[in-house]
NUFI-353597 format. One line per 2 residues: for each residue x negated, y, z negated of C-alpha. Coordinates in steps of 0.1 Angstrom, whole numbers, always signed. Each point is the difference from the previous one (the first is absolute). Example, Ala and Ser with C-alpha at 12.3 -4.5 7.8 and 13.67 -1.06 7.14 Angstrom:
2
-123,-45,-78; -14,+34,+7
This chain:
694
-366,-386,+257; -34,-17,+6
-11,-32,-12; -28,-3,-22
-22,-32,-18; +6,-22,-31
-12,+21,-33; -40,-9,+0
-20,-24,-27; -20,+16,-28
-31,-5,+19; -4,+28,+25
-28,+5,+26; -24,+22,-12
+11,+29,+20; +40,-2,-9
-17,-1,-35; -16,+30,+7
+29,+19,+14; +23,-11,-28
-13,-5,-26; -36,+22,-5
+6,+36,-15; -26,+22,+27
-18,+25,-14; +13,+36,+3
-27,+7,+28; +14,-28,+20
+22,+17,+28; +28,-12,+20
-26,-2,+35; -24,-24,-20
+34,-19,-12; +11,-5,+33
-36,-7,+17; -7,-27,-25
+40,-18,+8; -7,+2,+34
-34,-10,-1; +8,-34,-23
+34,-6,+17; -18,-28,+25
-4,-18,-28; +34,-4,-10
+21,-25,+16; +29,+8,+21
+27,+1,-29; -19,+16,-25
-6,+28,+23; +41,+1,+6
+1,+3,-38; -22,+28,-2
+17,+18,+26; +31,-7,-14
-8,+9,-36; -21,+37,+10
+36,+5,+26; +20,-4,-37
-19,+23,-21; +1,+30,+31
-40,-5,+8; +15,-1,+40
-37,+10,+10; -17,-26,-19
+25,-25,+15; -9,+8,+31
-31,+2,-4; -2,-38,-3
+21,-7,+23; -20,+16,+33
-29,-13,-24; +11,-37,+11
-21,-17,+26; +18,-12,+26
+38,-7,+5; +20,+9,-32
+23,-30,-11; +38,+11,+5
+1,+3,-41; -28,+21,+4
+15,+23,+24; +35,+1,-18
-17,+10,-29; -17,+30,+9
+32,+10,+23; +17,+1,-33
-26,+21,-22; +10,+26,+28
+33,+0,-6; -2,+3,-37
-24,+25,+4; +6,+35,-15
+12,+14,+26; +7,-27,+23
-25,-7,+23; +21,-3,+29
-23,+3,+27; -27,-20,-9
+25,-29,-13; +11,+1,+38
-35,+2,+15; -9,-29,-21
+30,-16,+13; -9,+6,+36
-36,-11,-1; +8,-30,-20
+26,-11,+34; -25,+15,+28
-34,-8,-18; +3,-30,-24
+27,-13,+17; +20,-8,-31
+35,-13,+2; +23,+23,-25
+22,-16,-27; +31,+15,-21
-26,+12,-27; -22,+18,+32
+33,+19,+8; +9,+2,-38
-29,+22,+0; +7,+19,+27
+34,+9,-9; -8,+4,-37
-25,+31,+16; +35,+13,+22
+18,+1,-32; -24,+19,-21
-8,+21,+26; +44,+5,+7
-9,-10,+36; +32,-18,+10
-10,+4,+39; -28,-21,-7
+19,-22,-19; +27,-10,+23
-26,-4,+31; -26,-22,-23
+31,-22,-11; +12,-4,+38
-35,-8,+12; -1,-26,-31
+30,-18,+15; -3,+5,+35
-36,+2,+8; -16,-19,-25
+28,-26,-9; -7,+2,-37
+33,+1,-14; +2,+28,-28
+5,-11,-42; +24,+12,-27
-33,+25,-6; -3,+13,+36
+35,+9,+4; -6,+20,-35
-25,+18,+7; +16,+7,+34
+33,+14,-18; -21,+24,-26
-22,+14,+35; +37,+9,+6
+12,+11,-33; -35,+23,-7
+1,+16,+31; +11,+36,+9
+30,+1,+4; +7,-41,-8
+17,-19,+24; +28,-16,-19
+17,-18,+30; -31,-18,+4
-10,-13,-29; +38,-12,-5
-5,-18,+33; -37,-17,-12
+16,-9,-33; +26,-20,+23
-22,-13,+22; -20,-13,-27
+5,-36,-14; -5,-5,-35
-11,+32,-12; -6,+5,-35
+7,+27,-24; -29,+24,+12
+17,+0,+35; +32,+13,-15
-16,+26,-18; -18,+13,+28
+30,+3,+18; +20,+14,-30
-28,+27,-4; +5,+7,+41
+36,+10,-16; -8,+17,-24
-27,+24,+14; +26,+4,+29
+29,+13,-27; +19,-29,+16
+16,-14,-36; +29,-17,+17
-24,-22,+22; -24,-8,-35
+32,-10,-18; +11,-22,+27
-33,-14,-1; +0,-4,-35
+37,-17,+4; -19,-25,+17
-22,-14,-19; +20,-3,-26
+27,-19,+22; +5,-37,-17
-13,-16,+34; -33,+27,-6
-35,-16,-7; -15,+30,-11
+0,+13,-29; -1,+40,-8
-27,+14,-23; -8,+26,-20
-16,+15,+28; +35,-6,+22
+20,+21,-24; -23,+25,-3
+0,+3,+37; +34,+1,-1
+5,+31,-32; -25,+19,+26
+23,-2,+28; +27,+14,-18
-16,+23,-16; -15,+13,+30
+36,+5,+17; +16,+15,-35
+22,-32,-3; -8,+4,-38
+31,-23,-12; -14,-27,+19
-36,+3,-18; +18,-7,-36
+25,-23,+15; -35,-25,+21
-25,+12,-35; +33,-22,-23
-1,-28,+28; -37,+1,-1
-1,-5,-39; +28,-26,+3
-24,-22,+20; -30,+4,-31
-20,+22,+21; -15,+24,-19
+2,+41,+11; -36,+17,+2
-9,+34,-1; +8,+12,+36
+38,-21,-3; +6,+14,-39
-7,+35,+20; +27,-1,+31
+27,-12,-25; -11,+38,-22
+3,+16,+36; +28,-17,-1
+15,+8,-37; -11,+37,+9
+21,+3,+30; +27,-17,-12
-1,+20,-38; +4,-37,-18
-20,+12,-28; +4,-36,-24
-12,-19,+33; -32,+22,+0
-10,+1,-37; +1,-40,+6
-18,-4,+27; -25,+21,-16
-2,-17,-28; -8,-34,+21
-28,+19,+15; -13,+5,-34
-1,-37,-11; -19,-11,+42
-38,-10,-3; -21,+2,+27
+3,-36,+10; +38,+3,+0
-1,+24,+25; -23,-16,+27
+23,-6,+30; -2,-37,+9
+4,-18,+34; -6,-36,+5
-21,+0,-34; -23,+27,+14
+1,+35,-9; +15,+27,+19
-26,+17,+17; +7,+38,+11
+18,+9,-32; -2,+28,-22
-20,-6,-33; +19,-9,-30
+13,+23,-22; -9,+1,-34
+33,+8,-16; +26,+26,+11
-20,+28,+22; +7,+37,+2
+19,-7,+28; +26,-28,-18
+0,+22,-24; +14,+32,+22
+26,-29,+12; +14,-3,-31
-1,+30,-14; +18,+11,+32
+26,-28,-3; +11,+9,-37
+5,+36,+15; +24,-9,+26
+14,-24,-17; +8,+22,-28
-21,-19,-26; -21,+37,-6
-13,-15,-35; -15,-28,+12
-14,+20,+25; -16,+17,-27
-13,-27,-19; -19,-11,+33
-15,+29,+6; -13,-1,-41
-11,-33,+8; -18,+4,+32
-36,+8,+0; -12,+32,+7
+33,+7,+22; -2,+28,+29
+23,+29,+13; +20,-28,+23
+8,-19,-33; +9,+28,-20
+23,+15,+28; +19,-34,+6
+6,+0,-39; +9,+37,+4
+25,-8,+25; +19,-24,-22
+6,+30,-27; +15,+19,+35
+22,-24,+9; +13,-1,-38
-1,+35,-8; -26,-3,-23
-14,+30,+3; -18,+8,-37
-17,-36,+6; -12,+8,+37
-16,+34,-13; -17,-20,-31
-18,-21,+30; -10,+29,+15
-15,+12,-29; -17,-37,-7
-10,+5,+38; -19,+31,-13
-16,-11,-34; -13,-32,+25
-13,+25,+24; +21,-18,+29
+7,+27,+23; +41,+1,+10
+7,+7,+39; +34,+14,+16
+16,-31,+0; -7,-3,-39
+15,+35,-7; +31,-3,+23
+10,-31,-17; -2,+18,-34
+19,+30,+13; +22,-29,+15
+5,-9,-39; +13,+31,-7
+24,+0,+28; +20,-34,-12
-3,+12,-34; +17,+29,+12
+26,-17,+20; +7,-27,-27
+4,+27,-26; +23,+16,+25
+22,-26,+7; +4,-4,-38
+14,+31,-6; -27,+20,-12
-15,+25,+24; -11,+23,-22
-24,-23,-9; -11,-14,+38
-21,+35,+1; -27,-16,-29
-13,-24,+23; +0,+23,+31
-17,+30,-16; -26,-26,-11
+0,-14,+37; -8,+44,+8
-27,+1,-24; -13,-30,+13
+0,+23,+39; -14,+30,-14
-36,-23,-13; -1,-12,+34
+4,+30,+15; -28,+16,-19
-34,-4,+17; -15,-21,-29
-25,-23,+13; +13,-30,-16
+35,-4,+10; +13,-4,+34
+14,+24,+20; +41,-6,+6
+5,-12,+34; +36,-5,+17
+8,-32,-20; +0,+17,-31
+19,+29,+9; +24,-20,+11
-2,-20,-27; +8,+34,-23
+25,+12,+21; +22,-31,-3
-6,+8,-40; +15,+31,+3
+31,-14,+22; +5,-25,-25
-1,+25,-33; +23,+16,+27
-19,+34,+1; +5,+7,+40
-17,+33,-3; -37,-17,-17
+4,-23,+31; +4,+21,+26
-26,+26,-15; -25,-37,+3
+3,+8,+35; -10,+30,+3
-28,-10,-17; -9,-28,+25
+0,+24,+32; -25,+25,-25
-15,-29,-12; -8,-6,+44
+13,-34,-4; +24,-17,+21
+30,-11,-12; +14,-34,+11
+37,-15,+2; -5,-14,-33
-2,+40,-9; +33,+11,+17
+15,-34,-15; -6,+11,-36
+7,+32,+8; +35,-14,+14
+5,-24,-31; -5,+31,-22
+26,+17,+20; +23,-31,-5
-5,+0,-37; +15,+33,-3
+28,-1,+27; -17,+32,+16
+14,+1,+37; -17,+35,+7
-37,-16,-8; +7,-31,+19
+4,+24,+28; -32,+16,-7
-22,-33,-1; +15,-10,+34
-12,+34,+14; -32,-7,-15
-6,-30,+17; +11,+12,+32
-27,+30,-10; -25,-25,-4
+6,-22,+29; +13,-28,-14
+31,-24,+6; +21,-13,-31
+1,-38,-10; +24,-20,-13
-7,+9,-34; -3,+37,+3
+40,-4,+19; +10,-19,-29
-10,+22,-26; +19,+27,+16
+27,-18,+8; +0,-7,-39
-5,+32,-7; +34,+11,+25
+22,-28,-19; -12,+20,-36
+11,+32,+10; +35,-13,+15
-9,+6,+35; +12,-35,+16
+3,+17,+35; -37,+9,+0
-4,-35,-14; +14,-13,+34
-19,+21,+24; -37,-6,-15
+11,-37,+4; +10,+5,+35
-32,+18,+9; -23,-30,-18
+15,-21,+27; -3,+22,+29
-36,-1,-7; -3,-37,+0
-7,-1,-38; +10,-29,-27
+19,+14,-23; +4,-29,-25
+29,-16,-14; -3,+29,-39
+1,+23,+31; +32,-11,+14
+17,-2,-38; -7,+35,-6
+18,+11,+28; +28,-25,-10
+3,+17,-37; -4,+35,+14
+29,-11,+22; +21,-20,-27
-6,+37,-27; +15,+18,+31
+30,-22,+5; -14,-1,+36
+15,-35,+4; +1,-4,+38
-42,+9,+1; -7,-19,-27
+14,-27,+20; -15,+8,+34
-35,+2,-19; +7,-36,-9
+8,-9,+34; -34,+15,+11
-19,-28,-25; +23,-30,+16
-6,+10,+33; -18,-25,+23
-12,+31,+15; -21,+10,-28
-10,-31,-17; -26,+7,-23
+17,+11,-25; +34,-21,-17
+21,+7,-30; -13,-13,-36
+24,-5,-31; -6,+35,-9
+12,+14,+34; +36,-23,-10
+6,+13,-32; -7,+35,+9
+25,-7,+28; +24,-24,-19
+6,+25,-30; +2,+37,+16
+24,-17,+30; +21,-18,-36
+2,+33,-17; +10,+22,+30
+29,-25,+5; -9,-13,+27
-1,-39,-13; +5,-16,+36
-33,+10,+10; -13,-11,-35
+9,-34,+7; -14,+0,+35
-32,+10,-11; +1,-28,-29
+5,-25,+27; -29,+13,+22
-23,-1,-35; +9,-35,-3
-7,-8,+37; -36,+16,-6
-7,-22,-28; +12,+21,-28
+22,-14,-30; +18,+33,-11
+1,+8,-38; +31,-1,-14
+4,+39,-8; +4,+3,+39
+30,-19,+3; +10,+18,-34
+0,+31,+18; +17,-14,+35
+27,-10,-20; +4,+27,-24
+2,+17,+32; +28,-21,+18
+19,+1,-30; -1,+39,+4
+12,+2,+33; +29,-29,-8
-13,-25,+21; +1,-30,-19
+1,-27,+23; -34,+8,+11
-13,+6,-38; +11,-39,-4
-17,-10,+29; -31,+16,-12
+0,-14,-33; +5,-35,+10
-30,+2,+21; -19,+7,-23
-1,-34,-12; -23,-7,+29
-24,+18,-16; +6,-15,-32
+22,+22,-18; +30,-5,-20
+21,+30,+3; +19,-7,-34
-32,+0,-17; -6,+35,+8
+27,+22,-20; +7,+26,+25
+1,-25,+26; +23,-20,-20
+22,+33,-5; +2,+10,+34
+9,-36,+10; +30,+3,-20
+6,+38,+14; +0,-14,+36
+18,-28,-7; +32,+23,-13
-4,+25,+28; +0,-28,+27
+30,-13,-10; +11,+35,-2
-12,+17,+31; -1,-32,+21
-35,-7,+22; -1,+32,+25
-29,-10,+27; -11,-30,+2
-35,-8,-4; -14,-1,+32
+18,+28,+8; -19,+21,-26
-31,-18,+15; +6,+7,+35
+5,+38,-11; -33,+2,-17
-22,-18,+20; +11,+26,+24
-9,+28,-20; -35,-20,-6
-4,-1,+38; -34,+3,+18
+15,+13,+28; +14,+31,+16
-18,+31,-22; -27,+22,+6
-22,-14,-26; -1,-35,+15
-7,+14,+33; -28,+24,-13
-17,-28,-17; -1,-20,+31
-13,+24,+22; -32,+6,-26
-8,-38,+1; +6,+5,+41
């Protein structure tokens, strides 16, 4: 921001010789340094004295630089005064007073006439010291009052006072970047960072979209993009840091440390495990002068120091990433290959054996945990009790339950250490219980579950709705009804209201034991208490419903998710085929075909087996006509009904009983009398639904 002299010839005074270039002895203190400048500085001439104040500002001696400058005799030149205005703003901290006194005297004392490097200097010292008051009135004074009109550098620093201060002012630095003619890069990241501190990402992308317009003279940098991978970050818009890190390498800019980290943020959130291990492996191969953030060929200054390879933290990224992404054994092989890794690393790797039911490798980590005297917390010993519970469930759902109890009685054990009052394992807090009790639900031992309670309320902890909603799952694994019951009154005991999850485990768990009615009314009490019950919600009604051959409310239950009333909820291709096939194989293929139509106008192409069974089911109750309609349609879809054999069959079966039994109703007769039956209007249902959004 200020100006400063041509670089000096090798043949100094003698006292910038002594200042520079003489070693002083260790007895030679700061006060005698200072005493002798400001004792030789009438000797210098006028720009040599700029230099020196200029040069002390640079290296943070802000004392020493002022020192010669109220050491001048007489009136300091302007170059002079600039000069020592800016060692105060690049002081650390910012001397923002003095900078302004010096200002002031320099006007009302010296008389000095400011330039675009005076108020550089000033406004350099609002932006370090996030004063964007100060900012705005020295640049209107600039203009107005002094008729100096303000640089590419002015308006920059102006726009960072905006962005650095508390809270930024967004708006305004968009409305200096505007104002200001041919602003360069720095401007545009000032403003971007403005943005980006603010969590506004639309308003940096649109900025970004800007300079890279064709008509754009600017040119984004490395320091641009990795403005721009903050601001998303910052506001969780982690798709867009991959998708702006791949534009950014497209352009041959290369990603430091701090960009390589936001896209692992971003792998982790997202679980895109091969994106992390690559972007980690780039951070391996960056040298330190790779990662110095560049802007107008100066380096960045403010940044982070470089990172010397992947950190602890990079490495928890990954590790993380390969665990949600279901890459466990990479996860693994990180977590060998990271130095001296910590309990956050070794849970995140941990984690991924939860999420795969890997439960003989998460306890092995444990024990590594313990030979490398890495002390586990809760979170480590719920996720390998979590282990145990999708080992559990897998084994479960592959037929063998017998042997879904090795991995919970393991997941006990595990329970009974912590309970034990050994000084060097944690005690079990609510995380881990629930954690076990949702291994017992999926072993489906009900009673070990419920017994976990108990031991909670002894235990004088307080249980959560994540309790009651493993407590309900394990209820729902087992089709018990009676326990269901018991867990509500639990709740209720304890205070608490049931969520959507703990409704649609026993909702679940009513559809299990054959109790559609029951099914019905939990659904109708979710929604009298202005809950979300979510579209699995919905179809488990719908199969309880369709099991019960209670057509007519599996049919109002659809209404209620095509309502405009209740519109946060709409049908999915599983909520059509549950419909499609019970209302085909109840012989009721009229509605069938309604309900194909209304999955097509939702965007659904229906699979072949539906129109299988609509037919199959016109040709059961001899109406032909319509069963040829129906398959000729499908063609729309792109189907060939004589491809498909028992299409093909019961083409030729309509075709003789058409010809036999003649047409009977026409089409849009049979239309008009179901659409009526799939009314809206005129039942109690409809009218009880409106009155709750009422």
């Amino acid at each position: 921001s200020s100006s400063s002299s041509s670089s000096s010839s090798s043949s100094s005074s003698s006292l910038q010789h002594s200042t520079t270039t003489t070693r002083p002895s260790s007895s030679f203190s700061l006060l005698q340094m200072v005493s002798t400048t400001s004792s030789s500085s009438s000797q210098l001439s006028p720009s040599q004295i700029e230099k020196q104040i200029v040069q002390l500002g640079r290296r943070g001696k802000t004392d020493q630089a002022l020192e010669v400058y109220r050491s001048i005799v007489g009136t300091p030149t302007l170059r002079q005064w600039n000069s020592a205005m800016d060692a105060c703003a690049r002081a650390r901290p910012t001397r923002f007073d003095t900078c302004f006194e010096l200002f002031h005297q320099g006007i009302h004392l010296h008389h000095l006439h400011p330039n675009e490097y005076s108020f550089g200097a000033l406004l350099s010292a609002c932006s370090r010291a996030r004063r964007a008051d100060f900012a705005i009135q020295v640049l209107h004074d600039m203009k107005n009052k002094y008729k100096v009109e303000p640089n590419a550098v002015v308006y920059s620093s102006a726009i960072s006072a905006c962005a650095r201060s508390d809270p930024p002012h967004v708006q305004m630095a968009l409305q200096l970047l505007q104002e200001a003619e041919h602003i360069n890069v720095v401007g545009y990241n000032a403003a971007l960072s403005a943005c980006a501190r603010a969590g506004e990402w639309q308003s940096a992308i649109q900025l970004l979209e800007n300079m890279t317009s064709p008509n754009s003279l600017v040119v984004p940098d490395q320091v641009t993009y990795g403005t721009i991978l903050a601001a998303c970050e910052s506001s969780q818009q982690w798709q867009l840091v991959l998708t702006y890190a791949e534009e950014m390498q497209s352009r041959h800019l290369q990603l430091d440390g701090m960009s390589l980290t936001s896209c692992l943020k971003a792998c982790q959130q997202l679980g895109f495990a091969q994106k992390a291990l690559e972007y980690l492996e780039q951070m391996k191969h960056l040298s330190p002068e790779q990662q110095e953030r560049m802007t107008q060929g100066r380096h960045y200054k403010g940044a982070r120091p470089v990172l010397q390879g992947p950190d602890s933290v990079a490495y928890r990224l990954a590790i993380s990433a390969c665990a949600r992404g279901g890459a466990w054994q990479d996860g693994i092989l990180l977590l060998r290959e990271m130095p001296c890794p910590d309990v956050v690393a070794y849970t995140a790797a941990i984690t991924g054996c939860e999420y795969a039911g890997e439960w003989k490798r998460a306890f092995e980590l444990l024990e590594q945990m313990r030979t490398s005297s890495v002390q586990p917390n809760q979170v480590t010993m719920a996720a390998v009790i979590g282990a145990c519970a999708v080992a559990s469930m897998n084994l479960v759902k592959s037929g063998q339950e017998d042997a879904a109890n090795v991995p919970k009685q393991k997941a006990l054990q595990l329970l009974d250490v912590m309970k034990k009052d050994a000084s060097d394992v944690v005690d079990p807090n609510i995380v881990v219980y629930n954690a076990a009790i949702r291994a017992c639900g999926e072993a489906l031992d009900l009673s070990s579950a419920l017994n976990l309670l108990q031991e909670i309320k002894q235990a004088q902890l307080e249980p959560t709705v994540v309790t009651f909603g493993s407590l309900m799952t394990a209820c729902e694994r087992v089709g018990n009804l009676d326990a269901a019951s018991q867990v509500f009154k639990q709740m209720r005991n304890a205070g608490m209201e049931a969520n959507e999850i703990v409704y649609g485990a026993a909702i679940s768990t009513c559809r299990k034991a054959g109790d559609a009615e029951r099914t019905l009314l939990l659904l109708r009490k979710m929604i009298r208490q202005e809950l979300s019950p979510n579209v699995a919600t919905f179809n488990t009604v719908l199969v309880a419903q369709m099991e019960g051959r209670h057509l007519d409310k599996a049919l109002l239950v659809y209404k209620w998710m095509k309502s405009k009333d209740y519109n946060n909820i709409r049908p999915n291709r599983q909520t059509y085929n549950i419909l499609i096939r019970g209302l085909a194989a109840n012989k009721e293929p009229n509605k069938a075909e309604i309900l194909i139509r209304n999955m097509q106008a939702d965007g659904f192409i229906p699979d072949v087996d539906l129109f299988t069974a609509t037919v199959t089911s016109y040709e059961k109750t001899r109406q032909p006509l319509r069963a040829l309609g129906l398959m000729e349609s499908m063609q729309k879809d792109g189907y060939d009904f004589y491809d498909i054999q028992v299409l093909d069959r019961a083409f030729k079966k309509a075709v003789t009983l058409v010809n036999v039994v003649g047409r009977g109703l026409s089409t849009r007769e049979q239309e008009e009398t179901v659409g009526d039956n799939l009314s809206f209007e005129g039942d109690d249902e409809t009218v009880f639904m409106r009155k709750r959004v009422a």
